[in-house]
C-alpha positions in Angstrom: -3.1 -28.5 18.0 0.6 -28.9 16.6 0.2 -29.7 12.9 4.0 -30.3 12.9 4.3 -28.1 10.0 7.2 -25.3 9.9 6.4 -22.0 7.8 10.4 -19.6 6.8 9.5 -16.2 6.8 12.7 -14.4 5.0 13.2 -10.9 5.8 12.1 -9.1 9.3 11.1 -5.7 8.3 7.3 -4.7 9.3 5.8 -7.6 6.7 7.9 -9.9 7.5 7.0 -8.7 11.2 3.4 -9.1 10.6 4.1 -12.3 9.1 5.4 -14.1 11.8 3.0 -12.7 14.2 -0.1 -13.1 12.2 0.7 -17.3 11.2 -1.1 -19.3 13.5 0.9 -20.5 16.9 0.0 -24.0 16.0 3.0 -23.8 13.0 5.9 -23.3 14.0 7.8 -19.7 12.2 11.3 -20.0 11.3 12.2 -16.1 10.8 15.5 -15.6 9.1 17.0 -12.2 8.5 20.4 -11.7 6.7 21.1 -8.6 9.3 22.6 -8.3 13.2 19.7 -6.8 13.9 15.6 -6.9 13.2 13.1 -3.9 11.6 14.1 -3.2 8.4 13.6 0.3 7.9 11.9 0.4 11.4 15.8 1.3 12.5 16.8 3.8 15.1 19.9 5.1 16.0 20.9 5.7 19.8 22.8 8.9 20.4 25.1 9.8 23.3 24.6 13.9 23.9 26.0 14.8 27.4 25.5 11.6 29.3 21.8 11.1 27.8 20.4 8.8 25.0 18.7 10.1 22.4 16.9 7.8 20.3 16.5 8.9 16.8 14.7 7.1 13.2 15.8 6.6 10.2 13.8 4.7 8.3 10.0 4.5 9.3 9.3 7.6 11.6 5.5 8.8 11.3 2.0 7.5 11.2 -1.6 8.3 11.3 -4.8 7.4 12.6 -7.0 7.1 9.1 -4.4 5.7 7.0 -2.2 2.8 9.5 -5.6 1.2 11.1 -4.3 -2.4 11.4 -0.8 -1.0 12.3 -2.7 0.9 15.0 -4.3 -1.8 16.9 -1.0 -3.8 16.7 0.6 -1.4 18.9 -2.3 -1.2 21.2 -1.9 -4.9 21.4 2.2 -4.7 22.1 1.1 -1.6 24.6 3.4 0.9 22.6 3.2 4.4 23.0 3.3 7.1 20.2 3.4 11.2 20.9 2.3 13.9 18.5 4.4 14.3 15.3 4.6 17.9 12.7 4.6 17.1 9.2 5.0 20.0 7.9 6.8 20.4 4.6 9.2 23.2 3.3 10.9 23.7 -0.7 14.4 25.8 -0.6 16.0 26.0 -4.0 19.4 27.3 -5.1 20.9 27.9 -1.6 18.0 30.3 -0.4 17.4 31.5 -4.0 13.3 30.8 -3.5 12.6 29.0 -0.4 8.9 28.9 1.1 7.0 26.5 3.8 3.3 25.7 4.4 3.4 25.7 8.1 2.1 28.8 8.6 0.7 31.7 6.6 4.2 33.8 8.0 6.3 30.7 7.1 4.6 30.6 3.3 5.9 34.5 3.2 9.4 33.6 5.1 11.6 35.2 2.1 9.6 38.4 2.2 9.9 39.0 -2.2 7.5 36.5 -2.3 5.1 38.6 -1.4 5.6 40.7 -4.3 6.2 37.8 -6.5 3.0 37.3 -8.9 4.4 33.7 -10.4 4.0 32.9 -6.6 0.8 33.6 -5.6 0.0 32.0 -9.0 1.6 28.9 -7.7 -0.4 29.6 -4.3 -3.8 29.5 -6.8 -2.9 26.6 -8.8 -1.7 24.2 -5.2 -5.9 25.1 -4.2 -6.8 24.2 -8.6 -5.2 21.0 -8.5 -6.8 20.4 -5.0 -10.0 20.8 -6.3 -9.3 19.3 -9.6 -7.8 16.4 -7.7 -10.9 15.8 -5.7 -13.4 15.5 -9.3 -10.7 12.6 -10.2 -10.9 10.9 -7.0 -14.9 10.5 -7.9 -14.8 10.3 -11.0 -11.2 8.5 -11.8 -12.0 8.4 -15.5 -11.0 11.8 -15.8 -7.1 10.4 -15.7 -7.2 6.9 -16.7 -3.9 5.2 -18.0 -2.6 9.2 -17.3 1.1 9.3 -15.4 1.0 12.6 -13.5 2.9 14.5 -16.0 0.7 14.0 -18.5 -2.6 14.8 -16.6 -0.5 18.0 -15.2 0.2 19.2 -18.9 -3.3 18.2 -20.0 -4.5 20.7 -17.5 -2.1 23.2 -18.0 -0.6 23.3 -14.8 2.3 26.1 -14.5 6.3 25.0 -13.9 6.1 27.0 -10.2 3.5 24.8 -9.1 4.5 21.5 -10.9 8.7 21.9 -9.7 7.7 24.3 -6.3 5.3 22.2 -4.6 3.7 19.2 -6.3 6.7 17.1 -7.6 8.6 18.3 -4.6 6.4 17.2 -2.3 5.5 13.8 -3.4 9.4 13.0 -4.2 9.7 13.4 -0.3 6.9 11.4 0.2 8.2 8.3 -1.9 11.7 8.8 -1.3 12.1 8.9 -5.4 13.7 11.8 -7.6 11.0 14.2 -9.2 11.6 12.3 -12.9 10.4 8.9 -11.8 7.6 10.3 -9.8 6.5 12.2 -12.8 5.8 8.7 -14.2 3.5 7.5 -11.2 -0.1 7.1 -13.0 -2.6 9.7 -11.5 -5.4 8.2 -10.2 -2.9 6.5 -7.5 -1.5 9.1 -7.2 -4.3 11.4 -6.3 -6.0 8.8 -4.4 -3.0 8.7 -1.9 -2.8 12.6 -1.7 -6.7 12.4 -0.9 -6.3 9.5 1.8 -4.1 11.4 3.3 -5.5 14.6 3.3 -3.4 16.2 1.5 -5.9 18.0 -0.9 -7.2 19.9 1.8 -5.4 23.3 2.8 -6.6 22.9 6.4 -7.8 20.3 9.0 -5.1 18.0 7.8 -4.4 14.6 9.8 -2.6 14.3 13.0 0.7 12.3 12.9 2.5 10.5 15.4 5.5 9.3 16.1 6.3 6.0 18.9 7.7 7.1 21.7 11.7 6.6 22.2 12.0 5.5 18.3 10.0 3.0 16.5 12.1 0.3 17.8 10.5 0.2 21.0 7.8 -2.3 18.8 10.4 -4.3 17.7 11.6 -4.4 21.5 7.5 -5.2 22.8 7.7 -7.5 19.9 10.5 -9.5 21.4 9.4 -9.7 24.3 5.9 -11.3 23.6 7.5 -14.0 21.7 9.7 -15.1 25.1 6.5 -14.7 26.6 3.4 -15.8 24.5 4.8 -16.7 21.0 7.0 -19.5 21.4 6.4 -20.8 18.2 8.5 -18.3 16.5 12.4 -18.6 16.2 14.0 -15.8 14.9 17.5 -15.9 13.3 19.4 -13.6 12.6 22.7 -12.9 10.2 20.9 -15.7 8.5 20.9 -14.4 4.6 19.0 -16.9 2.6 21.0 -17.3 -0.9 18.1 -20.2 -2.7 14.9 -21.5 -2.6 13.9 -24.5 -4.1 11.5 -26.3 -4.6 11.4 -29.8 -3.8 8.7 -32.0 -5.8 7.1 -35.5 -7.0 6.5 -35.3 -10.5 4.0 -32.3 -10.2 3.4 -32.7 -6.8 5.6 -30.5 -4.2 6.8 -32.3 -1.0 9.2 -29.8 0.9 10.8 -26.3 0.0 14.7 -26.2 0.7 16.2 -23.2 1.5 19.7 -22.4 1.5 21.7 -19.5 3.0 24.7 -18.2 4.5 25.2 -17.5 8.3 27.5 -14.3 8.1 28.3 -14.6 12.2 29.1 -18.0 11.7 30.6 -17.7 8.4 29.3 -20.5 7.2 26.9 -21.9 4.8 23.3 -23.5 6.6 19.9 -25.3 4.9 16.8 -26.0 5.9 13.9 -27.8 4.6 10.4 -26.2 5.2 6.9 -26.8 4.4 6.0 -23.3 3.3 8.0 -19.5 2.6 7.0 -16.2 3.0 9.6 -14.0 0.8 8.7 -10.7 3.0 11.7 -8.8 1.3 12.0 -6.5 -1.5 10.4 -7.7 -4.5 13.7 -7.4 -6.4 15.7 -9.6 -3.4 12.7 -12.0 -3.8 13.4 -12.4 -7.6 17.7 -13.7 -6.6 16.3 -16.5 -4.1 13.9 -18.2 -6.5 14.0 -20.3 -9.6 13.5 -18.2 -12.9 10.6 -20.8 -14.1 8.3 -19.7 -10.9 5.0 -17.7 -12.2 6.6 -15.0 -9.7 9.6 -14.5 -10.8 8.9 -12.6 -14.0 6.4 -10.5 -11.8 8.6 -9.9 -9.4 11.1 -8.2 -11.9 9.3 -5.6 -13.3 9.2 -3.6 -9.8 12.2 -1.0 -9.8 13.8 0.4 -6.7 15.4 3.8 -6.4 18.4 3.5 -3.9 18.6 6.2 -1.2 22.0 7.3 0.9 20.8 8.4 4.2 22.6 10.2 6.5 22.1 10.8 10.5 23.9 13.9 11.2 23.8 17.7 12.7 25.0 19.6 9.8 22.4 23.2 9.5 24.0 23.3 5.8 21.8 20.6 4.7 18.8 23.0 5.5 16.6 25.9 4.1 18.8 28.8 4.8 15.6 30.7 6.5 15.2 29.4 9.7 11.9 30.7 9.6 11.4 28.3 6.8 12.4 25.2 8.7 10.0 22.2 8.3 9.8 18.5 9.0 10.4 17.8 6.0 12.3 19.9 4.1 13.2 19.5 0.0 16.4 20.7 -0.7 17.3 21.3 -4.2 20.3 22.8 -6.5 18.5 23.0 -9.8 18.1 26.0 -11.3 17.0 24.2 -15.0 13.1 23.7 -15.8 14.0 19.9 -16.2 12.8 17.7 -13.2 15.9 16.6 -11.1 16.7 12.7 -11.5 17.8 12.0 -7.9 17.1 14.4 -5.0 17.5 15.4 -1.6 15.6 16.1 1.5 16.4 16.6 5.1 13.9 15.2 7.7 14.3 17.3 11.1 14.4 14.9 13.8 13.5 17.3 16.2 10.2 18.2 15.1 9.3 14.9 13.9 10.0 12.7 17.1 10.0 13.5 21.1 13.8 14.3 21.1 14.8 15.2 25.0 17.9 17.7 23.3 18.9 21.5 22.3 21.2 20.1 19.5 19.2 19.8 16.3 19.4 16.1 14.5 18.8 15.5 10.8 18.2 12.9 8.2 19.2 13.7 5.1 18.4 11.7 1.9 21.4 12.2 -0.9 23.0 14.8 0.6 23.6 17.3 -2.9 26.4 19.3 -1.0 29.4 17.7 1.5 28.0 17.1 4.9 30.8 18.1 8.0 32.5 14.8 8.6 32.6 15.4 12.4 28.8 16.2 12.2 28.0 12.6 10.8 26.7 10.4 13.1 26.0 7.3 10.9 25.2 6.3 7.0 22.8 4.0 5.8 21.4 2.8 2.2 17.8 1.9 1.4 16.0 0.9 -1.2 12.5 2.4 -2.1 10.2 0.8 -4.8 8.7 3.0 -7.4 5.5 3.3 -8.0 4.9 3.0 -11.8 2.0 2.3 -14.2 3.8 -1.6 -14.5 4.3 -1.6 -10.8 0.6 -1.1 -10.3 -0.7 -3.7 -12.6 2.1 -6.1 -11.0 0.5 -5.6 -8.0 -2.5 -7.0 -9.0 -1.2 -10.2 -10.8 0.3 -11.0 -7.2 -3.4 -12.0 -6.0 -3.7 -14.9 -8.8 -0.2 -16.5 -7.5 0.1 -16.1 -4.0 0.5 -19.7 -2.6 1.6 -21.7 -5.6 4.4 -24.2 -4.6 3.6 -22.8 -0.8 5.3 -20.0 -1.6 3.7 -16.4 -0.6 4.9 -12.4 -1.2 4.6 -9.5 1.8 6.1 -6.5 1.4 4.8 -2.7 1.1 5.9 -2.9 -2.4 2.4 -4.6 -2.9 0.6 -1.2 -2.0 2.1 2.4 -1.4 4.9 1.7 0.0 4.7 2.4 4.0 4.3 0.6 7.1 0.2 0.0 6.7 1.1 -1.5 3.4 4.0 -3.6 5.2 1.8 -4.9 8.2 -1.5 -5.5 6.2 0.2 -7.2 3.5 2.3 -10.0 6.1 -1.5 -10.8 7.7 -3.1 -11.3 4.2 -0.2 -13.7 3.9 -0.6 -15.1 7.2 -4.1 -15.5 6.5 -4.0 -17.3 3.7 -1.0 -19.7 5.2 -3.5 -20.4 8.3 -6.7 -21.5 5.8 -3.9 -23.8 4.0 -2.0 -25.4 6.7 -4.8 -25.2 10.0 -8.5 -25.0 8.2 -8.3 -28.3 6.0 -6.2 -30.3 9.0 
């Protein structure tokens, strides 16, 4: 059953992604996306070392079992395959100065003062204190309403070697944000994402995965099952949408317009719709729509930090130890007790992904010293939203307007932020568009 009916979906990251793929096949998907190429931060870089391709990530590299169900099962359905990841996770400070990693007992004890260090095993007491601690609030989250982490952290007493060593550290690589904005993440998220994901616990933690020959082997399954089973969805790309309107009868809305710009073409395009999924950043969302929407106050009040990224082979950019080496690795030049306001961490390709190579690949957020020039191999910007007390309450006020003027939100802005959040977010959406458009027909 054709309903004749034509649903935009604007942006083809993993929500916009899920989107498309989720909408019934009985509407037909227009997916626009202002890029030469699809994913979002699903985006790998292929590397030329000695006559053999190396596939490397960028943007979206790792997932788990307990924590990316729904994104789990999608790949099952596209056939893709994933290999065992390391997530390990390593703090260097002041050029070598104090450097440490939790990978194993030997690598905790890598620079070998440490072990005669007593603010360190103090740190070492107060990681397995807030553990604990951490686990009362995730049952009981009263302990830390309305508290952001700094404030639960000073309630508590919690030392500056724990709070600027490991914690802040550690969850500033996880959200791709500097250690002052995290500091203003409220706790009970906060600890429920470190319990999720098992990162209260000083063993047994999850396995993580990588997909095999970069994550854009989805994208690449993806394409191929709309040739070959979803032919309802067009996808367009170097199509950036610049406005959408909304075109009504009095009170009643008829059609939503939507204009752009085709940046192969160079030249301006429009089309008219019957319903929108804005499965972009919340802040791209708030330029295409008109400021008297219910959304478009909501969708201010989400910040973005924005991130430099480099793909490169530069050793500089990590922990002088190699002993120390992590997947993940903080890397910071502050010597002050203030919390750094941007920061930098170097993700080490070869532990992280299935890389067929001797030569060692790295991503390195806002590199904090000169990279080699002839060790760069590309440089990309991204944008990550933080996750603040208004952020969180925005979130919420998003379920009371989806669908008003057939217009809907996806994006992993509306929960933590990662490719989970992405995917289930565009099938709530697609949901929803099905019950409106296919249901009631």
């Amino acid at each position: 059953m054709n309903t004749g009916k034509t649903i935009a979906v604007i942006g083809s990251g993993i929500s916009g992604i899920s989107a498309a793929w989720n909408i019934s096949p009985n509407l037909r998907i227009i997916l626009l996306e202002k890029n030469s190429r699809l994913g979002g931060h699903t985006h790998t870089h292929s590397l030329n070392f000695d006559d053999n391709i190396i596939n490397v990530d960028s943007g979206f590299i790792v997932f788990n079992r307990p924590n990316y169900p729904m994104f789990i099962e999608w790949l099952k359905e596209l056939n893709v395959a994933w290999v065992k990841s390391n997530m390990s996770f390593s703090f260097s400070l002041n050029n070598g100065g104090f450097e440490w990693s939790g990978k194993s007992l030997n690598a905790v004890f890598s620079q070998r003062s440490n072990l005669f260090s007593p603010s360190f095993y103090y740190m070492l007491f107060e990681i397995n204190r807030f553990n604990k601690l951490a686990k009362e609030v995730f049952v009981n989250p009263k302990i830390a309403d309305n508290l952001s982490i700094h404030e639960f952290l000073s309630i508590k007493k919690f030392g500056k070697e724990f709070c600027n060593h490991y914690l802040y550290p550690m969850a500033s690589a996880i959200w791709s944000t500097p250690e002052m904005k995290i500091s203003d993440f409220p706790t009970i998220n906060f600890i429920n994402f470190f319990n999720n994901h098992g990162l209260l616990n000083l063993s047994n933690h999850f396995e993580w995965y990588s997909i095999r020959n970069g994550s854009k082997t989805y994208l690449d399954k993806f394409l191929k099952k709309i040739k070959t089973e979803k032919n309802n969805i067009e996808i367009n790309l170097n199509k950036e949408v610049k406005k959408v309107s909304f075109l009504k009868d009095g009170s009643s809305l008829k059609k939503i317009k939507i204009l752009g710009f085709d940046n192969k073409k160079n030249s301006p395009f429009q089309i008219v719709v019957d319903g929108v999924v804005l499965a972009c950043h919340s802040n791209q969302s708030a330029k295409l729509i008109e400021n008297e929407e219910p959304s478009f106050k909501l969708l201010k009040r989400i910040k973005y930090q924005e991130n430099t990224a480099t793909l490169h082979s530069d050793e500089s950019l990590m922990p002088v130890r190699k002993s120390v080496w992590s997947a993940w690795n903080y890397i910071s030049a502050s010597t002050s007790s203030a919390r750094p306001t941007s920061l930098t961490v170097t993700y080490w390709m070869n532990s992280l992904q299935e890389l067929i190579t001797k030569k060692n690949i790295f991503v390195t957020l806002n590199a904090n010293q000169t990279i080699k020039e002839e060790k760069i191999f590309r440089e990309m910007s991204y944008e990550h939203p933080l996750f603040d007390f208004e952020a969180i309450r925005t979130q919420s006020e998003f379920n009371n307007i989806q669908g008003i003027n057939h217009h809907w939100f996806a994006g992993s802005w509306l929960g933590y932020g990662f490719h989970e959040d992405g995917f289930v977010s565009g099938k709530k959406v697609a949901e929803m568009i099905n019950k409106k458009f296919i249901d009631f027909v």
